[in-house]
C-alpha beads as a LAMMPS data file, in Angstrom:
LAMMPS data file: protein, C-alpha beads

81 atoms
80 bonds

1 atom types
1 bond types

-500.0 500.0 xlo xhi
-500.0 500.0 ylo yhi
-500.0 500.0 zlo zhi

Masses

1 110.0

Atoms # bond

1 1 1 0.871 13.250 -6.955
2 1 1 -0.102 13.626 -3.203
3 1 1 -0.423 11.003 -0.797
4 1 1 -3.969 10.871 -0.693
5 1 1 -3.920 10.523 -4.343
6 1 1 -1.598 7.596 -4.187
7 1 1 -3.533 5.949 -1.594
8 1 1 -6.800 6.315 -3.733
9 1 1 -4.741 3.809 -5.775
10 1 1 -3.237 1.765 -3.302
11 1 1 -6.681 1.059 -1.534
12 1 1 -8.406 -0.785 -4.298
13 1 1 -5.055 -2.779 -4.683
14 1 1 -5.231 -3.843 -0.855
15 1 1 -9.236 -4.918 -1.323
16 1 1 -8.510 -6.704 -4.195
17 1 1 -5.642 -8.754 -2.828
18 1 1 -6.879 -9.278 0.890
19 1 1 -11.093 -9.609 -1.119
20 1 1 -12.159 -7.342 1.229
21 1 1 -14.300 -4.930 -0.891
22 1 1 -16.218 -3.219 2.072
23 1 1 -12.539 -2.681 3.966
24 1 1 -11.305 1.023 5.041
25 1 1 -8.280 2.027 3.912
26 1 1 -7.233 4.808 5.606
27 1 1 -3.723 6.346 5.978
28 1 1 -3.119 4.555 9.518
29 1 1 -4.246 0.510 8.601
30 1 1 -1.631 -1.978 8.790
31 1 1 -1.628 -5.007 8.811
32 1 1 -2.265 -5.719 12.070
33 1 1 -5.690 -4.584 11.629
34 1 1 -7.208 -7.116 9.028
35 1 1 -6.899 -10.845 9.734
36 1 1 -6.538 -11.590 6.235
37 1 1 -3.169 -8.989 5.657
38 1 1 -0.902 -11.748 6.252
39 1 1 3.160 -12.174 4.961
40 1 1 1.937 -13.540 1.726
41 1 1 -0.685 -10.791 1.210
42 1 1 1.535 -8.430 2.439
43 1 1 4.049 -9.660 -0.302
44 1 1 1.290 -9.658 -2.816
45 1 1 0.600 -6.108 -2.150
46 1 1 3.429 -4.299 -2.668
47 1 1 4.364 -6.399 -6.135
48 1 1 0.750 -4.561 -6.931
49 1 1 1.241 -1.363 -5.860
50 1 1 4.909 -1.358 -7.401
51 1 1 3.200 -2.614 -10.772
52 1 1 0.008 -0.309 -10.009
53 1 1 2.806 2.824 -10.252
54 1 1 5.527 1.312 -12.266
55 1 1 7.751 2.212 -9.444
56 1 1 10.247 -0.192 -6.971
57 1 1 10.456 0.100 -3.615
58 1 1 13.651 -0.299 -2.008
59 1 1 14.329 -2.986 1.021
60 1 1 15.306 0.489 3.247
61 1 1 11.138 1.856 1.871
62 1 1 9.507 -1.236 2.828
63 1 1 11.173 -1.397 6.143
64 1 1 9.615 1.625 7.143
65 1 1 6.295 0.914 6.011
66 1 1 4.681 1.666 9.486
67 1 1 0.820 1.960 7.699
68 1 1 -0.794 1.937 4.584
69 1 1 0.117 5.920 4.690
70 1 1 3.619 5.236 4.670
71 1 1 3.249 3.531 1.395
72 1 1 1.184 6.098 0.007
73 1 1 3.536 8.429 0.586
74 1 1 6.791 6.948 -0.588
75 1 1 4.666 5.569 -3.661
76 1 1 3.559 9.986 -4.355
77 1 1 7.512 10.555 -3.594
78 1 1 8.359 8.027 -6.732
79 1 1 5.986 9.967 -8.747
80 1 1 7.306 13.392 -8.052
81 1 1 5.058 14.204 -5.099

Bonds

1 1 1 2
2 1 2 3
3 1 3 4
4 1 4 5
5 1 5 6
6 1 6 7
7 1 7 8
8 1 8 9
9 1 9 10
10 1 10 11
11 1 11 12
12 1 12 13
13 1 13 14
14 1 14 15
15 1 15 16
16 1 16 17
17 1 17 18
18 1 18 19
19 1 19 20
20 1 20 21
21 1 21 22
22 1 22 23
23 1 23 24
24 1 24 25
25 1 25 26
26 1 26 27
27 1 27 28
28 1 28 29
29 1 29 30
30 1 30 31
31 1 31 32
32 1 32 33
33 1 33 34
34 1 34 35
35 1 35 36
36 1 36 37
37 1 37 38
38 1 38 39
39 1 39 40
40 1 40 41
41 1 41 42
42 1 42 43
43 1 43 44
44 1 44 45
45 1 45 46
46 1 46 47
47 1 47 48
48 1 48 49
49 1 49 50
50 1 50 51
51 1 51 52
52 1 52 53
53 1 53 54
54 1 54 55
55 1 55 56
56 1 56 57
57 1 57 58
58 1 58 59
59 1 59 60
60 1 60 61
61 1 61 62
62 1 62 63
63 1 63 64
64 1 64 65
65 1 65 66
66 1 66 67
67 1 67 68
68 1 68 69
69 1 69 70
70 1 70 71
71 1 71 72
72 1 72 73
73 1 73 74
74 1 74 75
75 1 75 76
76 1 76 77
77 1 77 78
78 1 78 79
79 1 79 80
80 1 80 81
């Protein structure tokens, strides 16, 4: 799995959770960006994405979460990307 890949599954995840259908998800979003992404959301997220892959991220991962690319990347690493 590439990172694009894994962000084609990661961006429905963050729309769902922060009900922004008509967002952009692109490799370089954070959090920052949307209003709504707050620490609750944020939490709410990654618990998705983990469950959306069957994967775990590691406290070390989500520390260096700089963008939704980040993710997308460690999340294609877990799957042998």
């Amino acid at each position: 799995m590439t990172a694009a890949e894994a962000l084609a599954t990661i961006a429905p995840v963050i729309r769902e959770v922060l009900d922004r259908p008509d967002l952009e998800i692109t490799p370089s979003l954070t959090a920052r960006d949307v209003p709504e992404w707050d620490s609750l959301a944020n939490i709410t997220i990654i618990i998705e994405v983990e469950r959306a892959f069957a994967i775990k991220f590691t406290s070390d991962e989500l520390a260096a979460f700089a963008d939704t690319g980040a993710m997308a990347a460690a999340a294609a690493a877990k799957q042998g990307g």
